[in-house]
N, C-alpha and C positions, 0 to 999 in steps of 0.2 A: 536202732543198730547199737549193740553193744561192744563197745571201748575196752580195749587192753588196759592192764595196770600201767602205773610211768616207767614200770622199769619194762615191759614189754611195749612198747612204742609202735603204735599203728604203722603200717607198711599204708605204701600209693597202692601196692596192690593189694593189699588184703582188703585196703575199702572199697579198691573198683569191684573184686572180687562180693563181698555185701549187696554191692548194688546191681551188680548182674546176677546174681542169686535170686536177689528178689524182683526183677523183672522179668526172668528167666519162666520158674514158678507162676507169676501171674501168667504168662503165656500159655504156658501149661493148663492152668486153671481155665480157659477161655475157652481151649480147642473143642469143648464137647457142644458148649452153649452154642458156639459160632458156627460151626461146624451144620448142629441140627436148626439152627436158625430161628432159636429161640429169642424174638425181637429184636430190635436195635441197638440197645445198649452193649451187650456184649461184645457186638465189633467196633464200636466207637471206644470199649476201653481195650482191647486186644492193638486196635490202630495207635490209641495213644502210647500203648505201655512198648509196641516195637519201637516207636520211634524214641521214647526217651532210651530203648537198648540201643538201638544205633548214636545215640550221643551219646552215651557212656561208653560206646568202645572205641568212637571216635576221641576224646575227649584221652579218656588214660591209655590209650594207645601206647603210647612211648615206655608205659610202665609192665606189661603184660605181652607174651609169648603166645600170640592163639593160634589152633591148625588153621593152614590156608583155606577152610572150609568155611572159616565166619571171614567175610570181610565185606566192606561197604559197599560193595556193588549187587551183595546177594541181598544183603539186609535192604537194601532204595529199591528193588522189585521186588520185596513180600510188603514194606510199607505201599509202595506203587497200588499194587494190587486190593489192598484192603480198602487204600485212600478211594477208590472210584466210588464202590457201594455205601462207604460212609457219608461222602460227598452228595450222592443223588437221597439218601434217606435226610442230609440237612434239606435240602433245597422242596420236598418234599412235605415234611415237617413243617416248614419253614411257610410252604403256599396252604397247606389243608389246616393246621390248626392254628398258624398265626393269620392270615390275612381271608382266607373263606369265610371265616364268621362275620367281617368285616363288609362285606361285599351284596350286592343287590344280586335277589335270584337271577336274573339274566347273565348277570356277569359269572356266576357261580355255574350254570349253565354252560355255558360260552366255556368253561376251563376245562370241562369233563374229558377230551380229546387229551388236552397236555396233561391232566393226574394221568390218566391212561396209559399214556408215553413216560412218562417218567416212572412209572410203575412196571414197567415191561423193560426199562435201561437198567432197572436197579437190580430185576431178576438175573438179568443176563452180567451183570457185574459182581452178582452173588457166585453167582457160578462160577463166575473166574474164580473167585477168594477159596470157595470150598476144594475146587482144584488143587490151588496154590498152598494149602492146610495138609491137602491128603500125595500132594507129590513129593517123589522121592529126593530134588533138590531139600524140600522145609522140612523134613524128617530127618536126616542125615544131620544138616545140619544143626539142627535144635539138638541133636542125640550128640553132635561133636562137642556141641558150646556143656550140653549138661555134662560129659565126660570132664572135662576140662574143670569145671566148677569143683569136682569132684578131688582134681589130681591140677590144679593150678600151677602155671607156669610164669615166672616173669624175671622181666630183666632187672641189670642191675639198681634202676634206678626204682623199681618195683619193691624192692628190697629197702628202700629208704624211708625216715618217717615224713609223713603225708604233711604232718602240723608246719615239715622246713620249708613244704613246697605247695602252698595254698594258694599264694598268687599265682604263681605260675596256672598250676591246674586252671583259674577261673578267668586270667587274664588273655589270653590269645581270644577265646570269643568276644572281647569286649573294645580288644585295640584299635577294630575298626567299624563299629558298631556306627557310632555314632557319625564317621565320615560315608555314608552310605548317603547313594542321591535322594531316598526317598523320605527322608526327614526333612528335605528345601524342598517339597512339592507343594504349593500353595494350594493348587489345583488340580483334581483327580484326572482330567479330561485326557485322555491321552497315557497315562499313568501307570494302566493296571498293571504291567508288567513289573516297573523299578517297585510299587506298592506292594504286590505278591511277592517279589523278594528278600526285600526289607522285613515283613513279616515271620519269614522262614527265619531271617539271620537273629530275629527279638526272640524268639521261639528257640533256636538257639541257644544265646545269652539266657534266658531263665533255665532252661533243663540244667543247663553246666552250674548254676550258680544253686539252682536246689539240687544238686547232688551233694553238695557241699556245704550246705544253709547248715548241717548240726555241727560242724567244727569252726563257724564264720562267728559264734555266739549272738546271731539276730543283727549284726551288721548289715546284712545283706537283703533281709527280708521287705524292707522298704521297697527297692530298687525291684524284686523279685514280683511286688505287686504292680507296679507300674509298668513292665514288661505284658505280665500276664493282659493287663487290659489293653494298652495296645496292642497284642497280638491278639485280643478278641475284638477290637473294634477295625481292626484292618480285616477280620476275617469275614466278620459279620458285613462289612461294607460290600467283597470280594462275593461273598452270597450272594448280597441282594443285585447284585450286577449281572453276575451267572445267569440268577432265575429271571431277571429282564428280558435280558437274551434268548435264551431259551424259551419262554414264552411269548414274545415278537417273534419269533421264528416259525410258530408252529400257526399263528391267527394269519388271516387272508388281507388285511390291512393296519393301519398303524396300529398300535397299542392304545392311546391315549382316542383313537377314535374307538376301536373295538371295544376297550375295557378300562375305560376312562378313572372308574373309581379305584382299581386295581392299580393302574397308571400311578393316581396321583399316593396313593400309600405308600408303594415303590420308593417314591422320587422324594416324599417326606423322611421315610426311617434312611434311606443314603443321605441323606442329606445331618439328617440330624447325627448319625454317627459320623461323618467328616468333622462335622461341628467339635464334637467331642475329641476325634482322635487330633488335631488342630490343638484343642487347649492342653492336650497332653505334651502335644511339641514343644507349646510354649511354655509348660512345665518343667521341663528336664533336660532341653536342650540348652539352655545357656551353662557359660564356663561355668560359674558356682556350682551350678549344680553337677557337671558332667565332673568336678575335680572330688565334690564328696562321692561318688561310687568309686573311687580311685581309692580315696579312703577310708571306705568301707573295707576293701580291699584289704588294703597293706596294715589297715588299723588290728587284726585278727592275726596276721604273720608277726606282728611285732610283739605280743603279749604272747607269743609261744614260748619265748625265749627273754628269760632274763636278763643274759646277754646283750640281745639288742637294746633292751634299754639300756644299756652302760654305754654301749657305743653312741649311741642317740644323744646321750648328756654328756658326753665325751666332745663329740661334734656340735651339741650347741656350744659347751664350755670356751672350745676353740676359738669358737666364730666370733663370742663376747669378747674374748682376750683378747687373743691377738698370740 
């Protein structure tokens, strides 16, 4: 993204405005791929790149003016809709190339019903998606948001430079990040819900904080990584529990009698991913650590302004004196 001179001073909303530009665009880019169903990828990065536009306009909300046509309830049913087909092509992925090689022909046998089934859920959730691409709700308003990009509107505080107001911008995702139940969960049993939430809210916290990683000067980028992995080992956990399910559901008796070998790989990679997502807790959860992302933070607002250093040495001066 390229930076005004000092004496034109980036705006809240010229940078939101950047960032919706270029997730706007990627969307754009996507529709043809996704649309004719040219493999998986293309809607695993169309799912991702909606959802980091719905935190970006949640997020600089306060700073921008959009028609009542984009707003977060239209954006949580075009990510909705995407999220299903992506979901069954993981779980999918996830049984035919990670754990089938793995497995004795019988057992590999014994699964051909559920690929089947899960191959026939994933058509019918494509559908919806192609739908949800080609109807006149996602048209309209993809066509409003690109209008707007175009002819940008915002309020007064939109108007203001970004560098005065960095924490702000990254701090509301993070206030209560950490008092969230699902970081005291010792154990998963019973869990999946406060667990699945937790994850949305770390998912979250990183999109907000890498919208903003190129004005934080690498401050942030630590914290940024340690999100991203918990949110993948809370997800990847959240999978292997899915496809449990869903494959107990579909065999005529227990799992561990049926497809024992299946069973027990299951129950190893859950396990070992708790393990891990566990030592992450016990990385970044104590106070020292939760007080440097604090200032991480505020370290990046104070070196915008010359100023606040004065006051800073003003105020320790103080403190020493008397």
């Amino acid at each position: 993204m390229a930076f005004p001179t000092r004496s034109q001073p980036l705006s809240n909303g010229s940078f939101a405005r950047e960032l919706l530009h270029k997730h706007v665009s990627k969307l754009v880019q996507l529709q043809a791929p996704v649309s004719e169903g040219k493999g998986t990828e293309p809607l695993h990065q169309m799912r991702v790149t909606m959802r980091r536009l719905r935190t970006t306009l949640l997020q600089f909300e306060p700073a921008l003016q959009l028609p009542p046509a984009i707003n977060d309830q239209r954006l949580a049913k075009w990510v909705r809709h995407l999220g299903m087909a992506r979901d069954l092509d993981v779980l999918r992925e996830r049984l035919e190339d990670g754990f089938l090689p793995q497995l004795p022909q019988a057992e590999v046998k014994a699964l051909r019903p559920v690929i089947k089934q899960l191959r026939r859920e994933r058509q019918l959730a494509y559908g919806h998606v192609v739908e949800v691409l080609q109807s006149r709700s996602y048209l309209e308003g993809l066509a409003q948001l690109q209008g707007w990009l175009k002819q940008p509107e915002f309020s007064r505080l939109g108007e203001q430079p970004i560098r005065e107001w960095l924490l702000e911008w990254q701090g509301p995702s993070l206030a209560s990040l950490f008092l969230h139940p699902g970081w005291q969960v010792s154990s998963a049993a019973g869990e999946v819900e406060v667990l699945h939430e937790l994850r949305r809210q770390i998912k979250q916290a990183r999109y907000r904080l890498e919208n903003l990683s190129e004005l934080a000067g690498g401050h942030t980028v630590p914290w940024i990584g340690r999100f991203k992995q918990g949110q993948e080992l809370l997800g990847e956990f959240n999978d292997l529990q899915v496809l449990q399910r869903a494959i107990s559901d579909q065999v005529p008796g227990r799992l561990e009698q049926e497809l024992p070998q299946l069973e027990w790989l299951l129950v190893q990679h859950q396990r070992h991913c708790w393990e891990q997502w566990r030592e992450l807790v016990i990385e970044v959860l104590p106070t020292r650590q939760r007080r440097r992302l604090w200032q991480a933070l505020s370290s990046r607002s104070l070196t915008c302004s010359p100023w606040n250093w004065v006051k800073v040495g003003l105020r320790r001066a103080a403190a020493r004196f008397g």
